[in-house]
Wavefront OBJ file of the C-alpha trace (Angstrom):
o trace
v -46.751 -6.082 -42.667
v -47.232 -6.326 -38.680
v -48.847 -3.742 -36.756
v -46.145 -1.946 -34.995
v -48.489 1.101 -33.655
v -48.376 -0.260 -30.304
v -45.877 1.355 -27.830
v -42.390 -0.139 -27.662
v -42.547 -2.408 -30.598
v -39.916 -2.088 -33.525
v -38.866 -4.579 -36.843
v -35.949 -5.858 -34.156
v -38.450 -7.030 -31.905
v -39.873 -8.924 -34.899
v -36.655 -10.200 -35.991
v -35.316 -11.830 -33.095
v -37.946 -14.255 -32.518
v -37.305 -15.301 -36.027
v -33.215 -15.216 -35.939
v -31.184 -18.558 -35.628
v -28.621 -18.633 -32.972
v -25.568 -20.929 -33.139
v -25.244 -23.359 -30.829
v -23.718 -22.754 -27.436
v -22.477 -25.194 -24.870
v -20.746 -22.688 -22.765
v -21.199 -18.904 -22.739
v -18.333 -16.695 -23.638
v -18.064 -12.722 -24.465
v -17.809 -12.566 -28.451
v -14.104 -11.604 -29.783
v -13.573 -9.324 -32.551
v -10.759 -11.115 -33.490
v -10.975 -15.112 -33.506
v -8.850 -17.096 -34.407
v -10.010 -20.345 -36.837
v -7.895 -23.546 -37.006
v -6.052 -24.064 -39.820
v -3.176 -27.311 -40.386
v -0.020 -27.796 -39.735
v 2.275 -26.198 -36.525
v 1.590 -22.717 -37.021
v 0.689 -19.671 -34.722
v -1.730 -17.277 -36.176
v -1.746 -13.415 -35.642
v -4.027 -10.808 -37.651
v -1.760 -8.401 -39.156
v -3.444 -4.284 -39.633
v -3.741 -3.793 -43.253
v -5.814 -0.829 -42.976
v -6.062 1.587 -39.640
v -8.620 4.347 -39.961
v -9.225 3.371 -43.464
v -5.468 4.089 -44.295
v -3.521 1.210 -46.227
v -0.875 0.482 -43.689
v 1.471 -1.951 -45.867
v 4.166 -1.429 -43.632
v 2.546 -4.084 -41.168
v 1.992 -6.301 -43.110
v 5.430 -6.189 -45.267
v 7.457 -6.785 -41.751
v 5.710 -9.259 -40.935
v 6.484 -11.333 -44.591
v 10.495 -9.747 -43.427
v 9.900 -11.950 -39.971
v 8.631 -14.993 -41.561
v 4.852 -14.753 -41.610
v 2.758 -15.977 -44.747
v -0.779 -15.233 -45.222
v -3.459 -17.496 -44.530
v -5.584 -18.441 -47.650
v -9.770 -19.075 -46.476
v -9.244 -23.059 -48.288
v -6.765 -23.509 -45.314
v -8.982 -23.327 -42.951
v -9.939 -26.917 -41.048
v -13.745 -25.043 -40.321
v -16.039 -22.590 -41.253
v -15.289 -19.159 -39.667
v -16.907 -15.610 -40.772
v -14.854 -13.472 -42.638
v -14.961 -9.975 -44.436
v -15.943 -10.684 -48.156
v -13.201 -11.087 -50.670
v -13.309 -7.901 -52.424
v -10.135 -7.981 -53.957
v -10.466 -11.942 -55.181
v -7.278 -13.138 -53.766
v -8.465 -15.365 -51.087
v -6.282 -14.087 -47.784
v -8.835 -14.092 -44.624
v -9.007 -10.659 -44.188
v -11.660 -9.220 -41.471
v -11.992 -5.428 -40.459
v -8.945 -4.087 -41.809
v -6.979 -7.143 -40.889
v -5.281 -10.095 -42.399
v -4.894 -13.306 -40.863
v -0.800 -14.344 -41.038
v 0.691 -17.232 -39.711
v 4.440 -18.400 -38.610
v 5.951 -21.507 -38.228
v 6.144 -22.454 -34.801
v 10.039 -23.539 -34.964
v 10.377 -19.899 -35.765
v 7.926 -18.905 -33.202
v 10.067 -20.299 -30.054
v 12.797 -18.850 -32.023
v 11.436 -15.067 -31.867
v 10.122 -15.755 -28.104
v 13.466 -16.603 -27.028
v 15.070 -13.092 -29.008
v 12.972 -11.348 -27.170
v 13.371 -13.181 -23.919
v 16.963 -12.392 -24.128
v 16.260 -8.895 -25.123
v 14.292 -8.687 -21.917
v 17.032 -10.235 -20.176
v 19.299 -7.891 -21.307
v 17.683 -5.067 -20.575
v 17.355 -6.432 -17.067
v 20.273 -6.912 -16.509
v 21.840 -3.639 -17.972
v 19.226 -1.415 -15.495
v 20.475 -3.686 -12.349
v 24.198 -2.935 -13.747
v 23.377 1.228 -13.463
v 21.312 0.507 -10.140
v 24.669 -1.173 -8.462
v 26.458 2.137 -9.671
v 23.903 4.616 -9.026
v 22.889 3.097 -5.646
v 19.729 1.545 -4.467
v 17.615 4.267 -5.321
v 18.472 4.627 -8.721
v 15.712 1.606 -10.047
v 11.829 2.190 -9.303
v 10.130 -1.213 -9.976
v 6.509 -0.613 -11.109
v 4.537 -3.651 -12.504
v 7.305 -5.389 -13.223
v 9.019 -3.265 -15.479
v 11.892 -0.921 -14.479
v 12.682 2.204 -14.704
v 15.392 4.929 -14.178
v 15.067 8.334 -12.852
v 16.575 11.280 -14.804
v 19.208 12.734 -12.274
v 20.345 9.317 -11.094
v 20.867 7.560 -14.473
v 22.742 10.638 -15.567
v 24.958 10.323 -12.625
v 25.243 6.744 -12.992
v 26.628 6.908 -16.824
v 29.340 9.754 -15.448
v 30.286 7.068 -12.940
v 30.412 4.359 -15.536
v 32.234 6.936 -18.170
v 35.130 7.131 -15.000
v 35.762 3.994 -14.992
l 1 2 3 4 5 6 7 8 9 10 11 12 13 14 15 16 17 18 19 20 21 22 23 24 25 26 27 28 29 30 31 32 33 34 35 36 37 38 39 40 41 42 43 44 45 46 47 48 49 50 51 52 53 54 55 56 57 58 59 60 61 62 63 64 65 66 67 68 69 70 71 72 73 74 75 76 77 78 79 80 81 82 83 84 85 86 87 88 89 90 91 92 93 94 95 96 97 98 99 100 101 102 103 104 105 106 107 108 109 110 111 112 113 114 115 116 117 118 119 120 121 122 123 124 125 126 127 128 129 130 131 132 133 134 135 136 137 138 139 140 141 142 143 144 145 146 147 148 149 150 151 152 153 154 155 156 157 158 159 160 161
């Protein structure tokens, strides 16, 4: 056992001249939430299973509605550090999450949805500002919104018409 009486030294002091380090070529902050490589044209998102400790299957059960599979560990092209497999089914699962993936034809698919979506919206908020007048819209980082007393005079405008 090694004399720790002197001021200042603890066991961690110990242990990190003994601890291995991986390999760096570049420096980067660590991410809670990497993302390994796996085959195939896929794009990978972890999915909450559990939030606060509380099953959330509702997550994950949309996402299998949208078109996302889990990811089984043998699919994976490296190694990468995962939670251990408690429940023996062999999903990568790491701090409450589980790691889904998508086809990337239906990928582009949902960007463009929402793209239109976005468009939509856009277009629907420039469509009340026309009516309403120029200060209707309020642009603030890019997103737009409209204040109380004008929108409700621009939808009795629109209901005139």
């Amino acid at each position: 056992m090694t004399d720790r009486s002197e001021k200042g030294r603890s066991r961690a002091a110990d242990e990190r001249n003994t601890m291995e380090r991986p390999a760096m070529d570049h420096w980067s902050p660590a991410s809670v939430l990497e993302m390994p490589r796996i085959a195939g044209e896929y794009r990978l998102r972890w999915i909450a299973e559990h939030v606060n400790g509380v099953a959330t299957p509702r997550n994950v059960q949309s996402a299998i509605r949208e078109g996302y599979e889990r990811v089984n560990v043998s699919e994976f092209l490296e190694e990468f550090v995962l939670d251990e497999d408690i429940a023996g089914t062999g999903y990568a699962r790491t701090g409450g999450f589980i790691l889904m993936k998508l086809p990337e034809a239906f990928a582009r698919q949902r960007e463009a949805y929402y793209a239109k979506r976005s468009k939509d919206g856009l277009q629907g908020a420039n469509a009340l500002q026309g009516i309403a007048g120029a200060n209707a819209v309020y642009e603030d980082r890019g997103t737009k919104t409209l204040s109380g007393a004008d929108a409700g005079a621009a939808l009795k405008q629109m209901s005139r018409q």
